[in-house]
C-alpha positions as CSV (number, residue, x, y, z in Angstrom):
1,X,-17.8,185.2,174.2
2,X,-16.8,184.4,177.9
3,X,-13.8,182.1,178.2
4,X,-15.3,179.6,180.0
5,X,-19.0,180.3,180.1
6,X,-20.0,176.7,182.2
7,X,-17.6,177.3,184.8
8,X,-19.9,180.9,185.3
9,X,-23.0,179.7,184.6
10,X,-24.2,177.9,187.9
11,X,-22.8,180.5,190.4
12,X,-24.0,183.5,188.5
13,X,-25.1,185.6,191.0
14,X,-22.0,185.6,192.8
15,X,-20.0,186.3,189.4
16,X,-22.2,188.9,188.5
17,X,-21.7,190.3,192.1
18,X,-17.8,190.0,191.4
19,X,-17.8,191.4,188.3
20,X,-19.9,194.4,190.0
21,X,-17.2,195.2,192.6
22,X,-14.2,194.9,190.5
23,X,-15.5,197.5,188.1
24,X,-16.1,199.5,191.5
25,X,-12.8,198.6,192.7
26,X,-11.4,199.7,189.1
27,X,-13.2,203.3,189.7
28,X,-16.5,202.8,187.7
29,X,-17.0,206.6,186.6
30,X,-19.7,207.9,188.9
31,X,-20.5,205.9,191.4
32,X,-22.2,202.8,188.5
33,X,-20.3,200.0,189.4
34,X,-21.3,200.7,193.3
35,X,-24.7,200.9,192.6
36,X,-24.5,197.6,190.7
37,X,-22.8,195.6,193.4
38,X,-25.2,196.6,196.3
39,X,-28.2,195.9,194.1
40,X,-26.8,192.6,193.0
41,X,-26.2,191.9,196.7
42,X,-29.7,192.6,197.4
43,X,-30.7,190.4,194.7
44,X,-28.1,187.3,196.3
45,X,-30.2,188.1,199.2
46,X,-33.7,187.8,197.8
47,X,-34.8,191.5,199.3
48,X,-36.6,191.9,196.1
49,X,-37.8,195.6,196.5
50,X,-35.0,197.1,197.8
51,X,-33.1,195.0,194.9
52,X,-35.2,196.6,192.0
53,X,-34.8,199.9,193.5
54,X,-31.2,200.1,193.8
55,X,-30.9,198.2,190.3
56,X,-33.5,200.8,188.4
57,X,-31.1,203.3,189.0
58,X,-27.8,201.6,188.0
59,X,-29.6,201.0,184.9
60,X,-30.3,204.5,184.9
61,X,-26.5,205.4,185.3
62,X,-25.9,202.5,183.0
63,X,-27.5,204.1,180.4
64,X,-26.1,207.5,180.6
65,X,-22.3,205.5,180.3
66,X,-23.6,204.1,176.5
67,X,-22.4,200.9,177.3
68,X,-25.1,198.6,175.3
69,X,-23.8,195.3,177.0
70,X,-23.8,197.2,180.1
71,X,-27.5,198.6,179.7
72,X,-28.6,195.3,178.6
73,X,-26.8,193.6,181.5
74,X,-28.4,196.1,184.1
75,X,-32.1,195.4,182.3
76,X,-31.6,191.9,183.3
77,X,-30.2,192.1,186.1
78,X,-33.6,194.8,187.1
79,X,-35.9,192.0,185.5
80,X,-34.5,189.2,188.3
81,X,-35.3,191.3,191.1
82,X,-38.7,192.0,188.9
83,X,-39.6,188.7,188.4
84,X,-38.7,187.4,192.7
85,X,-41.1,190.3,193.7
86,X,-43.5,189.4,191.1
87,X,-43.9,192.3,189.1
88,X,-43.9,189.9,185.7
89,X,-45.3,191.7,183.3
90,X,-42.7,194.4,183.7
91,X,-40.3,191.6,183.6
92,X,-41.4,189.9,180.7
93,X,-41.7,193.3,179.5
94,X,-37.7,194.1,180.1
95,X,-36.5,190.6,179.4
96,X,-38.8,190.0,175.5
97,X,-36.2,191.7,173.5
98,X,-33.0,191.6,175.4
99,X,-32.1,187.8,173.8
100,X,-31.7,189.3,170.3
101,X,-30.4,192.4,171.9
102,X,-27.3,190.4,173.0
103,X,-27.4,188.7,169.9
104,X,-26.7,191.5,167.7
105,X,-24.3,193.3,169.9
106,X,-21.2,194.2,167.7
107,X,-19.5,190.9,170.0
108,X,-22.5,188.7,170.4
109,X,-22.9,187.5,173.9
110,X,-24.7,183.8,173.9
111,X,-24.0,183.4,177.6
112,X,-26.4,186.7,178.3
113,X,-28.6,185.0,175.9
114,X,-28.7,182.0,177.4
115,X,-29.4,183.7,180.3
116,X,-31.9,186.4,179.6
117,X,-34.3,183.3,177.9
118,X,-33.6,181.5,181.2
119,X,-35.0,184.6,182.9
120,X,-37.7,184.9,180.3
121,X,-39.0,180.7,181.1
122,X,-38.8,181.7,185.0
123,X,-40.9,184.7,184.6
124,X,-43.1,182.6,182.5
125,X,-43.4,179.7,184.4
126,X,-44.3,181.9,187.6
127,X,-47.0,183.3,185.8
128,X,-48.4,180.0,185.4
129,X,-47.8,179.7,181.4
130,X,-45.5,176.5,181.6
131,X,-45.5,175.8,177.6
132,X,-44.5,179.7,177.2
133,X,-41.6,178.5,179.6
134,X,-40.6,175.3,177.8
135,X,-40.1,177.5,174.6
136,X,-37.4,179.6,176.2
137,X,-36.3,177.1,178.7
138,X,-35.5,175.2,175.8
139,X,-33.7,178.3,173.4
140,X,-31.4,178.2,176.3
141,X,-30.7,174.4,176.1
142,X,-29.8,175.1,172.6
143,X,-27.6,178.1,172.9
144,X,-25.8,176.5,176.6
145,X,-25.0,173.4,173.8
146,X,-24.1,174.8,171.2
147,X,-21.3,176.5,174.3
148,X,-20.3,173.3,175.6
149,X,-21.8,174.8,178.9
150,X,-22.6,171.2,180.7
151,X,-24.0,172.1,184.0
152,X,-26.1,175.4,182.7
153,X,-27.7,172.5,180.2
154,X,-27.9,170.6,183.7
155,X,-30.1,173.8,185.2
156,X,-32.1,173.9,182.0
157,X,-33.8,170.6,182.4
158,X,-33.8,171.1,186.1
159,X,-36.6,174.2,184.8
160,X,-37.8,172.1,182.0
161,X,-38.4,169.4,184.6
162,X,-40.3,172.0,186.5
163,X,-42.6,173.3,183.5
164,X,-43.3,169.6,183.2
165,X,-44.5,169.6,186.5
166,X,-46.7,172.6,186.4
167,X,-48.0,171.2,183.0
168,X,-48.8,167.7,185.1
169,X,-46.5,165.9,182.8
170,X,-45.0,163.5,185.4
171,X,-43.1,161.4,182.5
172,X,-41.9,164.3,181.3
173,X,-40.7,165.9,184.2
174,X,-38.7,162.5,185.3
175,X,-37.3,162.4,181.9
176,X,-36.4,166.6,182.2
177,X,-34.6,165.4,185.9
178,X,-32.9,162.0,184.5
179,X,-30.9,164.1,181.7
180,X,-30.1,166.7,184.1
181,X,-28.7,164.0,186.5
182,X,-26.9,162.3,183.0
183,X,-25.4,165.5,182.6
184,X,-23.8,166.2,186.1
185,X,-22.8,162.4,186.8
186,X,-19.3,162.3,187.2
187,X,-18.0,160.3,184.3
């Protein structure tokens, strides 16, 4: 488990990005950790194509290291830049089993978890399947809870709030944005 996983959690793109280039800067064996920070730059900078093209193949290079948290990692990582081009039935495709798949890593990691059924709601709220997005959105909530991870429980509602919407829930969704605001308010 991360040692702080909230204070990660809201600038994730930008950590994973970090964590990309110090792996680089540590001398990634062949070339992986390169690949990985210039696709997860591309992904920062919504060029969704050229994103899922550079981050196919540093899953490909991921894969041939046998790191399992680093495959998994570089599967979700390939299903973001999946789901902003929308290609979501690969996505969906990559993402469906990667929440147990960090779950029964010899060191569970709930923070990918939380993540990947994050992913999995986006993907399914996109594809216009809010209630399929609720479920996960709210897997999330649980796990980001259960991690003491205040403003990634924040985000969650800020999605649930937005399944609401798509559903035409208006109560719902003000209810979904009120907690979210509960949680962020400066106490």
């Amino acid at each position: 488990m991360r040692a702080n996983p909230d204070d990660s959690y809201r600038d994730l793109p930008s950590a994973e990005l970090r964590r990309a280039l110090d792996r680089h800067l540590a001398g990634t064996a062949s070339g992986e950790g390169e690949v990985e920070a210039e696709g997860l730059a591309l992904l920062e900078g919504e060029r969704w194509a050229e994103a899922a093209e550079t981050l196919e193949e540093a899953l490909r290079r991921a894969e041939r290291g046998g790191d399992l948290h680093a495959v998994l990692a570089a599967r979700h990582d390939l299903a973001r830049a999946l789901i902003g081009g929308g290609d979501l039935g690969r996505a969906i495709g990559l993402l469906g089993p990667l929440p147990d798949e960090f779950a029964a890593l010899p060191e569970p990691d709930e923070h990918a978890r939380a993540r990947a059924l994050e992913s999995l709601g986006e993907a399914y709220l996109r594809a216009n399947r809010p209630v399929a997005a609720l479920n996960f959105f709210g897997q999330a909530l649980e796990i980001l809870r259960r991690l003491d991870a205040v403003r990634g429980q924040a985000a969650m509602f800020v999605h649930i709030a937005d399944a609401a919407r798509l559903r035409g829930d208006d109560a719902a969704e003000r209810a979904a944005l009120d907690r979210a605001a509960e949680l962020i308010r400066p106490t």
